[in-house]
Steps between C-alpha positions, in 0.01 A plus 500: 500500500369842653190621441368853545160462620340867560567830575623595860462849442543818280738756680416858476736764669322788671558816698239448752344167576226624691372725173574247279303223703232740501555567082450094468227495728296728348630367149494114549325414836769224560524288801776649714643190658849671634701791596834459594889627535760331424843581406455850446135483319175570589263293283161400498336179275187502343338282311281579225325194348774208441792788507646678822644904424771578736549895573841533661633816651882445569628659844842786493677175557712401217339192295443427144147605492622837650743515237260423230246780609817759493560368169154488379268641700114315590508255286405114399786328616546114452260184475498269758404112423470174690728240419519123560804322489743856590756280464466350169445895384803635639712172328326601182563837525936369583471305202430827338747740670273695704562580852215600731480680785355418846256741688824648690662595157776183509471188415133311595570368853273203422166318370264759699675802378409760214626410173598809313607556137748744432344842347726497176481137398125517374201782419357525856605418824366148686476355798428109564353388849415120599349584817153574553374778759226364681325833511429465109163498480500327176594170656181516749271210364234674330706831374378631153542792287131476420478840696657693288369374187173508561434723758772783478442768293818431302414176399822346514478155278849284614834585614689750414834527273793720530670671222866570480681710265800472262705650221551159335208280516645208265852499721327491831256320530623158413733527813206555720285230355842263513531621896166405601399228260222673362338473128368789298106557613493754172674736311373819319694793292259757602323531861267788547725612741763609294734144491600209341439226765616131537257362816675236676318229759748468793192340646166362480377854592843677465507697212803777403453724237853570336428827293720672263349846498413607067341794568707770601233757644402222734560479870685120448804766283483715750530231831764331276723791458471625854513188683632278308363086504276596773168371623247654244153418600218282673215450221181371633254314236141654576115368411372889394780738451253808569365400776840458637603900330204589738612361795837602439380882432285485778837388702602835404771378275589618163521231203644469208354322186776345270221300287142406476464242831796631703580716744790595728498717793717739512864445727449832697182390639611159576799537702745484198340180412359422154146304499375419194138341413409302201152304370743312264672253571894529375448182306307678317742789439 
């Protein structure tokens, strides 16, 4: 049987990947462990505690991350995850009637290739990888996020969780928890974000957020309806949510405050990308 073991990385499509390496710098202070081309993408990786951010600027040549920033704009794109036993997954997923995609766009040429889903068949966009770079610094004996949680201004507590959006929480999700084998971490009618959410554990430390926006003032409507079952977020758990508003405002980004103990920073001062901060965590939701 496969098992999805951690988070590979979070994609995030940018304009400029000089600025926004910069914008995480100053944001994050992440370990910058590689900066690369390949097939028509500049990208740099950069881990943040026990979870890498990958800022990719896509080239004028024609590729699917070009097309999705013509389509979209800067935005979060897909979640990346490491997978043992690719093969068992991808017999799974045939016993399901999914196809996948390789990292070429056809069919995957073979155990060390990316694993795609396809962007219609679940909430969100993934990528499975069963390789390991050896540049990751989080496989270095001796790596810890301790850093950042005790000595970062943020105060970032554990890995992070993604959030993905949907019109139809209760028809969705069980697909995507069928596809990857994963249980129901939690489940809440009201988030202080503006959802009802069903948190899934693809992983250990994998966590998706499948949220059915309820509010329709919030930005989860307003991502739905212009981008459809997109990418929504990256929400970071936090030990002292002012302290982090201070180091965020002294980043010289504007936040937003949704509910007593959260905070998001707003999309135009994060490359398109939506970061939100919480002292809660959502089991607690």
């Amino acid at each position: 049987m496969f098992h999805i073991t951690d988070v590979f990385h979070i994609t995030h499509v940018v304009d400029d990947l000089d600025e926004s390496v910069a914008w995480y710098e100053r944001l994050f202070s992440p370990v910058v462990f590689q900066r690369s081309e390949m097939m028509g993408t500049h990208l740099a990786l950069l881990a943040i505690g026990d979870v890498v951010l990958m800022p990719l600027m896509p080239t004028e040549v024609p590729t699917a991350a070009a097309r999705f920033r013509a389509k979209f704009g800067t935005h979060l794109h897909s979640l990346a995850v490491h997978v043992e036993g690719p093969d068992e997954f991808m017999t799974h997923m045939d016993g399901l009637g999914y196809a996948l995609n390789g990292a070429r766009g056809g069919p995957v040429e073979g155990l060390r290739d990316e694993i795609w889903t396809k962007p219609r068949d679940f909430p969100g966009l993934y990528e499975l990888w069963a390789p390991r770079i050896e540049e990751d610094p989080r496989l270095v004996d001796g790596w810890s996020s301790r850093f950042w949680r005790d000595d970062h201004p943020l105060g970032l507590l554990g890995p992070a969780w993604v959030t993905v959006l949907t019109a139809n929480r209760a028809a969705r999700t069980p697909a995507l928890a069928d596809a990857f084998c994963a249980p129901v971490a939690h489940e809440t009618a009201s988030t202080p974000f503006g959802t009802a959410s069903t948190f899934l554990a693809l992983g250990p430390s994998v966590v998706v957020e499948v949220a059915e926006p309820t509010d329709p003032a919030a930005p989860p409507a307003a991502d739905l309806a212009a981008n459809g079952e997109i990418m929504h977020a990256v929400t970071f758990e936090v030990g002292d949510i002012e302290a982090a508003a201070r180091h965020l405002q002294a980043c010289g980004l504007r936040v937003e405050r949704p509910g007593p103990g959260h905070l998001v920073v707003d999309p135009d001062d994060a490359h398109g990308a939506r970061f939100r901060f919480t002292e809660t965590s959502f089991r607690d939701w």
